[in-house]
N, CA, C and O atoms as CSV, one atom per row, in Angstrom:
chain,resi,resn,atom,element,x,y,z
A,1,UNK,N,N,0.843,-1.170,0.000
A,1,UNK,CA,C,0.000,0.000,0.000
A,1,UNK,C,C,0.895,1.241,0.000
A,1,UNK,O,O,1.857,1.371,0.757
A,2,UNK,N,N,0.596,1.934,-0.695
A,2,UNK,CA,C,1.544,3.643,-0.861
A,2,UNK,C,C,0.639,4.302,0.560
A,2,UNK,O,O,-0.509,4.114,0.963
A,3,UNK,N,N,1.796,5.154,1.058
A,3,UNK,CA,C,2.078,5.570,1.568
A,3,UNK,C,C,2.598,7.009,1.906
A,3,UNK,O,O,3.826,6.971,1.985
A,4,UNK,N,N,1.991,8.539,2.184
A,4,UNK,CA,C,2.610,9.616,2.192
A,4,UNK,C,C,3.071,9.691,3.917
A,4,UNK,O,O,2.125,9.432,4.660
A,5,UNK,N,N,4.244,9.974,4.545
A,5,UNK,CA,C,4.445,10.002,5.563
A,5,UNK,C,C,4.519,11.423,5.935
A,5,UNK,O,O,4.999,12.360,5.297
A,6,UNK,N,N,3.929,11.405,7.138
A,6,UNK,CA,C,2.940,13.006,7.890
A,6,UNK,C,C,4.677,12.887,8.790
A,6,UNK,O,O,5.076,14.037,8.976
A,7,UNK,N,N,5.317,12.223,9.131
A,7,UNK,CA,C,6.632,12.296,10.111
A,7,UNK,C,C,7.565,11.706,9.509
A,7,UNK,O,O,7.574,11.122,8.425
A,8,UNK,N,N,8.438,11.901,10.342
A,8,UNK,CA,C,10.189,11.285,10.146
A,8,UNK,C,C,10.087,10.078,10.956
A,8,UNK,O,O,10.150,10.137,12.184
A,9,UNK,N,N,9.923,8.926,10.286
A,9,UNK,CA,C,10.180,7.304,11.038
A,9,UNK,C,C,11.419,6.680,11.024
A,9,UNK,O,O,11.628,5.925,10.075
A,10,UNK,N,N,12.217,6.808,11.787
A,10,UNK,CA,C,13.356,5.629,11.718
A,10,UNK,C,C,13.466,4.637,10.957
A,10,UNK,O,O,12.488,3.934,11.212
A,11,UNK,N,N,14.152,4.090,10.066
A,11,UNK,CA,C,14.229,3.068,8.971
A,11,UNK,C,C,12.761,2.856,8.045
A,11,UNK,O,O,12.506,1.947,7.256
A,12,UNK,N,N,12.058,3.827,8.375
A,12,UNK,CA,C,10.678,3.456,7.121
A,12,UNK,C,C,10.630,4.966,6.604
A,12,UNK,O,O,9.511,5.014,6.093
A,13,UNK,N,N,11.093,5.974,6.478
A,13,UNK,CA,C,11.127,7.170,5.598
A,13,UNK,C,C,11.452,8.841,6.204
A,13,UNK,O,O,11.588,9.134,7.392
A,14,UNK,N,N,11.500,9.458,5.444
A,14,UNK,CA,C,11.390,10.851,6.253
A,14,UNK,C,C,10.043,11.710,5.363
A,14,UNK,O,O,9.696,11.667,4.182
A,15,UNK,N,N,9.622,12.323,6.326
A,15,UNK,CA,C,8.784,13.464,6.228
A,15,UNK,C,C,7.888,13.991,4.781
A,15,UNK,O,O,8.430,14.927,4.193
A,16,UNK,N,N,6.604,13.482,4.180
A,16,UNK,CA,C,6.419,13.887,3.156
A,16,UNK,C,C,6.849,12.904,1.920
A,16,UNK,O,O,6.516,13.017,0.741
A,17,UNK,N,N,7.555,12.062,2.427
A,17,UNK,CA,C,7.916,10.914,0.964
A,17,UNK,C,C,7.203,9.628,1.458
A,17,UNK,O,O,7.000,9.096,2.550
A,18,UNK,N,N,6.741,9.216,-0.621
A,18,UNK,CA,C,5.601,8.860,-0.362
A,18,UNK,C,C,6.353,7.268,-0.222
A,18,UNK,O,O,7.206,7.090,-1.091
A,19,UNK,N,N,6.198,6.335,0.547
A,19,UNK,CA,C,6.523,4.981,0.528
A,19,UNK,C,C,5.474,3.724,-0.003
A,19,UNK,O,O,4.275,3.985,-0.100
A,20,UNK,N,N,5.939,2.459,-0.314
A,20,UNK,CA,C,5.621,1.643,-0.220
A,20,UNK,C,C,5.350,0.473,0.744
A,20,UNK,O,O,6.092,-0.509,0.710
A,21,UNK,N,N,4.196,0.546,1.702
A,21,UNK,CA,C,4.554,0.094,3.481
A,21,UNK,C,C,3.554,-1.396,2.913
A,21,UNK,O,O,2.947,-1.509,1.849
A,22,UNK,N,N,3.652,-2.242,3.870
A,22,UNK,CA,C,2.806,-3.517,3.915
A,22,UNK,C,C,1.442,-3.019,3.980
A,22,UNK,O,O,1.143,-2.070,4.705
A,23,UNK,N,N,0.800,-3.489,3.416
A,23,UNK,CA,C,-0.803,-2.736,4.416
A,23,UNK,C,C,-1.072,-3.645,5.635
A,23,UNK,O,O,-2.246,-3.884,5.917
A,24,UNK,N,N,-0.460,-3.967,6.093
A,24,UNK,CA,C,-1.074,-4.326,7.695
A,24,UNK,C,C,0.077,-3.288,8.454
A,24,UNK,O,O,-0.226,-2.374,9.221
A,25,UNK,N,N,1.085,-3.560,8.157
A,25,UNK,CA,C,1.899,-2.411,8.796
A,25,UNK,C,C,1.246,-0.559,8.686
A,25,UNK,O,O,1.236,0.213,9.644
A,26,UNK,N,N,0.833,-0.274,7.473
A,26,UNK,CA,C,0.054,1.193,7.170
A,26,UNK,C,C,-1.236,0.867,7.739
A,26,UNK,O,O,-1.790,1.950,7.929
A,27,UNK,N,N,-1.831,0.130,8.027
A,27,UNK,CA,C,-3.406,0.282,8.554
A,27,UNK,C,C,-3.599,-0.154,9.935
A,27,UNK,O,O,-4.658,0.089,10.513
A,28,UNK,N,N,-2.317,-0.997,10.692
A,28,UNK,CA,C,-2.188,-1.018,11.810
A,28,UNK,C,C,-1.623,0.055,12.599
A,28,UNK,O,O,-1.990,0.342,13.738
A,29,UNK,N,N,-0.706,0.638,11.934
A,29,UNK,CA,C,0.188,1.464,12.792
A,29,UNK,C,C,0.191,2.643,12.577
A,29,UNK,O,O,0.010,3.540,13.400
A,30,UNK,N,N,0.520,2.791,10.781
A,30,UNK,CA,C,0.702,3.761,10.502
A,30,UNK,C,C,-0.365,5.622,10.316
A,30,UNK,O,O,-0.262,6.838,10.477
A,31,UNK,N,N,-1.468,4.316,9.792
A,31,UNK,CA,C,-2.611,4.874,9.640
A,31,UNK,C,C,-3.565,5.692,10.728
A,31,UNK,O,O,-4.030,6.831,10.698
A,32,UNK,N,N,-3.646,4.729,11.601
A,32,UNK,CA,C,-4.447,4.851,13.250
A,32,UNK,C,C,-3.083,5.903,14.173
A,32,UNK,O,O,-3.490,6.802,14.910
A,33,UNK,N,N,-1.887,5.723,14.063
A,33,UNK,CA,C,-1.486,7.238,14.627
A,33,UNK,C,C,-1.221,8.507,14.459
A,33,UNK,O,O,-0.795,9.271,15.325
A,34,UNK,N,N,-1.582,8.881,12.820
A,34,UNK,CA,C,-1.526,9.671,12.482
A,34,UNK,C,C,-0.007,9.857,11.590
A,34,UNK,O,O,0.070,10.914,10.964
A,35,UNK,N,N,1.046,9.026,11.503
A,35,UNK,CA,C,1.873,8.755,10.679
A,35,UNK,C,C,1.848,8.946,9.171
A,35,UNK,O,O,2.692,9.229,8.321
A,36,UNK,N,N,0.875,8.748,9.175
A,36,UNK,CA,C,0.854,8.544,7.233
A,36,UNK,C,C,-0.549,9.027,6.719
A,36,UNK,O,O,-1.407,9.301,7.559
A,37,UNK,N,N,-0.852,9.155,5.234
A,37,UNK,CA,C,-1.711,8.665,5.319
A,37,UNK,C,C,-2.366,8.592,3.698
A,37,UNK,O,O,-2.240,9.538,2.921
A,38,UNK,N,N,-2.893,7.648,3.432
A,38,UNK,CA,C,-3.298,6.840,2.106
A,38,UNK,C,C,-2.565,8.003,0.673
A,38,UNK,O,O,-2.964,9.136,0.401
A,39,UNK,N,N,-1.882,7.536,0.263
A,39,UNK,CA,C,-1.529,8.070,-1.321
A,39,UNK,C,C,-2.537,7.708,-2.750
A,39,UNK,O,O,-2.404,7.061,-3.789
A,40,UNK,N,N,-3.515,8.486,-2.148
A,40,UNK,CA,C,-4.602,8.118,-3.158
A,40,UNK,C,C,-4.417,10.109,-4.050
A,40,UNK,O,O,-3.640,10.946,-3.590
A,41,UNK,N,N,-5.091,10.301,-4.962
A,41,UNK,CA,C,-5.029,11.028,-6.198
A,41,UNK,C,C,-4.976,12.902,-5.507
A,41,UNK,O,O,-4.314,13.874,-5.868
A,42,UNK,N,N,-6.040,12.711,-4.380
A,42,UNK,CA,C,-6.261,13.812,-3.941
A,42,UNK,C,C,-4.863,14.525,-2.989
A,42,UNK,O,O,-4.190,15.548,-3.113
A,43,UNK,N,N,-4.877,13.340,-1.993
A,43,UNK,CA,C,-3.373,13.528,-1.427
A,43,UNK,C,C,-2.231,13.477,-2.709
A,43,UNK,O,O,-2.363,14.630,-3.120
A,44,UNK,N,N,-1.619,13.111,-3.229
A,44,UNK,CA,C,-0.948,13.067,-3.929
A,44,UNK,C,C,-0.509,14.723,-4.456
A,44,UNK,O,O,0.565,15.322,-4.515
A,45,UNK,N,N,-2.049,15.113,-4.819
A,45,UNK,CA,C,-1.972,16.540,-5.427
A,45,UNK,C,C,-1.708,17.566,-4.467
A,45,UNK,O,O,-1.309,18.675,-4.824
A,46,UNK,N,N,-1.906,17.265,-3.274
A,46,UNK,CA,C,-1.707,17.985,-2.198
A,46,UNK,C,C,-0.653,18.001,-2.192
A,46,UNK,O,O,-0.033,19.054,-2.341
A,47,UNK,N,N,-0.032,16.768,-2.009
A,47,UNK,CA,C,1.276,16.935,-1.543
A,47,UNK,C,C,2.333,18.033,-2.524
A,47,UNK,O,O,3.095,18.945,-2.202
A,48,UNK,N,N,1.895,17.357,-4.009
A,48,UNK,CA,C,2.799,18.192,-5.432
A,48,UNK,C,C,2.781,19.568,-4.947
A,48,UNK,O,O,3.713,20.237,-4.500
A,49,UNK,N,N,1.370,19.917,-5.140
A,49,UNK,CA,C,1.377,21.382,-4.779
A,49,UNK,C,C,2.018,22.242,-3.518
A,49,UNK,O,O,2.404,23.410,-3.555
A,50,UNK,N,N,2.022,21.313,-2.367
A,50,UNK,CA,C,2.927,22.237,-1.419
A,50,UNK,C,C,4.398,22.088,-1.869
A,50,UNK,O,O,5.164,23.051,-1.917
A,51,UNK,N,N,4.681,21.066,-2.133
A,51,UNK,CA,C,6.292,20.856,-2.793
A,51,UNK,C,C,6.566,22.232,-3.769
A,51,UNK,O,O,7.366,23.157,-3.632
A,52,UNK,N,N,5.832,22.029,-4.519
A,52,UNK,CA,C,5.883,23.152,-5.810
A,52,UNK,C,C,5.728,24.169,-4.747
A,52,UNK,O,O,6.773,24.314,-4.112
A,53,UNK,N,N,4.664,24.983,-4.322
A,53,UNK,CA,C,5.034,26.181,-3.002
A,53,UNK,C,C,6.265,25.966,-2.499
A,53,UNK,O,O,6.998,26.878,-2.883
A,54,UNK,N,N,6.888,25.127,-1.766
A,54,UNK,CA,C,8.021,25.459,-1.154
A,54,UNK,C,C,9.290,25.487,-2.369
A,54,UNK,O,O,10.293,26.200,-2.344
A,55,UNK,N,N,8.976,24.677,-3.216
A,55,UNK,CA,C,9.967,24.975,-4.575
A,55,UNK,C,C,10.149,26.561,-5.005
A,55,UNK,O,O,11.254,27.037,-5.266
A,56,UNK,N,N,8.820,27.373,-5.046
A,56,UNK,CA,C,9.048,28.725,-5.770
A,56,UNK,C,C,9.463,29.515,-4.656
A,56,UNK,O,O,9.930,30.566,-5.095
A,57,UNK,N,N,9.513,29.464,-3.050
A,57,UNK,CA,C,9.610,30.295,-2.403
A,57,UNK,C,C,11.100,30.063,-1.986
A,57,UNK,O,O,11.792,31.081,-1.957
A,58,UNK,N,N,11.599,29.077,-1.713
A,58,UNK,CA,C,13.271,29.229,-2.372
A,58,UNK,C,C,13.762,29.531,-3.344
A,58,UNK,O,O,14.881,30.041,-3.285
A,59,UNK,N,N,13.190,29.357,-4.479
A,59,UNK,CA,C,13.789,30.057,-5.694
A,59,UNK,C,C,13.608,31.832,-5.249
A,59,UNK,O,O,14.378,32.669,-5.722
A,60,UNK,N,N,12.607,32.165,-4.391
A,60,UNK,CA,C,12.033,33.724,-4.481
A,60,UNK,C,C,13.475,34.234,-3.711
A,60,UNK,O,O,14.265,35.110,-4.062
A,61,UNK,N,N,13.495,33.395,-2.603
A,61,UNK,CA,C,14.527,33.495,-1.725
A,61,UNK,C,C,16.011,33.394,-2.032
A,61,UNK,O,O,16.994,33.663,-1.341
A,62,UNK,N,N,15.891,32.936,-3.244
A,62,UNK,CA,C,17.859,32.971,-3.433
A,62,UNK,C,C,18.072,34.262,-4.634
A,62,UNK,O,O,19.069,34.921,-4.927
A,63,UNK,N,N,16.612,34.282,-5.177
A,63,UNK,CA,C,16.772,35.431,-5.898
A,63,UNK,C,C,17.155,37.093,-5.251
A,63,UNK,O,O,17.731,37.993,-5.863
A,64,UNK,N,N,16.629,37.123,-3.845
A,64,UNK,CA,C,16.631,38.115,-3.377
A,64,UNK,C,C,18.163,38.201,-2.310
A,64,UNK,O,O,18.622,39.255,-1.870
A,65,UNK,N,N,18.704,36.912,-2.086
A,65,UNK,CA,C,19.997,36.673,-1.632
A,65,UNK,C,C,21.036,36.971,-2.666
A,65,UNK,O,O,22.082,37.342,-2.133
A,66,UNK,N,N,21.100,36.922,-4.220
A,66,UNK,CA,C,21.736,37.086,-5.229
A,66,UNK,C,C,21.718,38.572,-5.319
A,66,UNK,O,O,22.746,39.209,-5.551
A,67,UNK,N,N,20.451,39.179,-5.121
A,67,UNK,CA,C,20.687,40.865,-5.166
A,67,UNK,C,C,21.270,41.462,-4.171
A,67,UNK,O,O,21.603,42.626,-4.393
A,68,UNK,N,N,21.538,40.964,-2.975
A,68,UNK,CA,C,21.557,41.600,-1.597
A,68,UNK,C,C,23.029,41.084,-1.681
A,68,UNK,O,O,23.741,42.027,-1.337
A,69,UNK,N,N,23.750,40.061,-1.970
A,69,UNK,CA,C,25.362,39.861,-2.227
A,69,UNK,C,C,25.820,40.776,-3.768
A,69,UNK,O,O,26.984,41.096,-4.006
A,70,UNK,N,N,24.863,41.030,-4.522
A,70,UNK,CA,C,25.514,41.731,-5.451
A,70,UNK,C,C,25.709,43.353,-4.940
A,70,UNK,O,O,26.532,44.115,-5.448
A,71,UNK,N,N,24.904,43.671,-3.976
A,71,UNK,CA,C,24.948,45.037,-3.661
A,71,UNK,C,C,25.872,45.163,-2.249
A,71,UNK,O,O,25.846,46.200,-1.586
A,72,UNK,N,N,26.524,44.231,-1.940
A,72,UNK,CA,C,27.308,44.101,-0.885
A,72,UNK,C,C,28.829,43.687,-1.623
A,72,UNK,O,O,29.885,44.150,-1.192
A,73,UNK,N,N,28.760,42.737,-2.809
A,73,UNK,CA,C,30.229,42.965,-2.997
A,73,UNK,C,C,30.593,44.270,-3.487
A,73,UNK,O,O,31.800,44.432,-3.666
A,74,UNK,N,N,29.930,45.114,-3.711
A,74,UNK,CA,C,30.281,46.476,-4.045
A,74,UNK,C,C,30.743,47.410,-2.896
A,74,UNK,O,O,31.509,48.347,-3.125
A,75,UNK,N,N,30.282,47.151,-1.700
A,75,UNK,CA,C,30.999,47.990,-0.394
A,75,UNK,C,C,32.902,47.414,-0.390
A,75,UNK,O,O,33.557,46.416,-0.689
A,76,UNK,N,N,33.183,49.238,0.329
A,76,UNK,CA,C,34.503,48.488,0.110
A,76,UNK,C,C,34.595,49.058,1.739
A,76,UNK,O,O,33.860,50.043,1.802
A,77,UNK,N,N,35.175,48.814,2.949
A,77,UNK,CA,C,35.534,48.928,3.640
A,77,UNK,C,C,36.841,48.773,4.288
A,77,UNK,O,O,37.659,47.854,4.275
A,78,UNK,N,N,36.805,50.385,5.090
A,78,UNK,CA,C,38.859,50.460,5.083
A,78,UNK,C,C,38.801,50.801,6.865
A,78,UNK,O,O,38.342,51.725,7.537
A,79,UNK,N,N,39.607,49.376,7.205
A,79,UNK,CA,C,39.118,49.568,9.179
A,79,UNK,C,C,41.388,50.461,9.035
A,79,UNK,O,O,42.335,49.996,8.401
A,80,UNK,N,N,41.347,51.402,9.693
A,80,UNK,CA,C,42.476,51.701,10.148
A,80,UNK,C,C,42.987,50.757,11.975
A,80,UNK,O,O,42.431,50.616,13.064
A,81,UNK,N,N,43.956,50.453,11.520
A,81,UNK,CA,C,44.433,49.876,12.546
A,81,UNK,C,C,46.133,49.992,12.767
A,81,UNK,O,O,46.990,50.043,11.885
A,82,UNK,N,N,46.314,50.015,14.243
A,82,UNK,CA,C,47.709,49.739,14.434
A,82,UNK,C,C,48.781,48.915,13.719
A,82,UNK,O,O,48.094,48.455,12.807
A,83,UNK,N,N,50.236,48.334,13.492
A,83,UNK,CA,C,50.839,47.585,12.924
A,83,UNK,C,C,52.481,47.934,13.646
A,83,UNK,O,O,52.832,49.092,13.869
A,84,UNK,N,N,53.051,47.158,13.840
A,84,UNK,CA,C,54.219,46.702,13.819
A,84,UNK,C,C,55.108,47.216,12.949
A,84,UNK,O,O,54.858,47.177,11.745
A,85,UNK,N,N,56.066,47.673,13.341
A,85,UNK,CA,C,57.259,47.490,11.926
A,85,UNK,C,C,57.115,47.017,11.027
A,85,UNK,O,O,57.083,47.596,9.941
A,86,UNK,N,N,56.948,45.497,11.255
A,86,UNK,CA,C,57.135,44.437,10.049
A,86,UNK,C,C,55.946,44.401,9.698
A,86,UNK,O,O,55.648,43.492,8.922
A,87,UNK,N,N,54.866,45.354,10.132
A,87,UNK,CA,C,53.579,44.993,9.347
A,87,UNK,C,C,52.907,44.132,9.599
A,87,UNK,O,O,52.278,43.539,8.723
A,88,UNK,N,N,52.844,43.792,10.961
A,88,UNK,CA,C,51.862,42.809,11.754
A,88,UNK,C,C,51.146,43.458,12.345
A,88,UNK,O,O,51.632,44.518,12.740
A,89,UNK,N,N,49.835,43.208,12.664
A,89,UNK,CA,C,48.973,43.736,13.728
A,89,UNK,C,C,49.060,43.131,15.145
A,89,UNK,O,O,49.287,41.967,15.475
A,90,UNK,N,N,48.824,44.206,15.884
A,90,UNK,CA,C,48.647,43.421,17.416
A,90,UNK,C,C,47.599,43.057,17.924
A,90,UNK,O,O,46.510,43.502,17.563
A,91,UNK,N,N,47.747,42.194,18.839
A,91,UNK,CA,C,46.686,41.195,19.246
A,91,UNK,C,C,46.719,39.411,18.144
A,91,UNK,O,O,47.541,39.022,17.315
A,92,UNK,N,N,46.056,39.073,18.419
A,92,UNK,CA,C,45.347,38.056,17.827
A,92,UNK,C,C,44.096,38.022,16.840
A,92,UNK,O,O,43.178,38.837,16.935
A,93,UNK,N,N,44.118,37.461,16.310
A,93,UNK,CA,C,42.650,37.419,15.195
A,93,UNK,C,C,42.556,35.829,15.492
A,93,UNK,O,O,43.406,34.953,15.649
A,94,UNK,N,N,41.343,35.848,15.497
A,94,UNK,CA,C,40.915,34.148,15.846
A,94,UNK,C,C,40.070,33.821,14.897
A,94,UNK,O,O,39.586,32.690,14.864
């Protein structure tokens, strides 16, 4: 019996992927605790569609990370600091 898993199970799947479980194992266990639940046409589409939502809202999100590093490698910043003779600074940098 297919399977969409509502949690993260130890050796039977993580979160949202749809499995292939025994059906006594999915209708004993899985089913009745709220673990899973039937990969029939409607779920299925559910599921696509939030995937696809979280698909475009990272794409929205790296788009707006790509503008915000392009307008930052353009700062130039000049820290004045002490130095040594030889052109060492004092202290430590860690």
């Amino acid at each position: 019996m297919k399977v969409i898993l509502k949690a993260d199970i130890k050796g039977v799947g993580k979160k949202e992927q749809v499995i292939n479980a025994s059906d006594g194992y999915a209708r004993n266990f899985l089913l009745p605790k709220g673990l899973a639940v039937e990969a029939n046409n409607a779920n299925m589409a559910q599921l696509k569609a939030k995937q696809d939502s979280i698909k475009f809202q990272k794409s929205q999100e790296r788009q707006e990370a790509i503008k915000i590093a392009e307008k930052l490698s353009k700062i130039q910043l000049k820290v004045p600091v002490k130095a040594g003779e030889n052109g060492k600074i004092f202290g430590r940098c860690i």
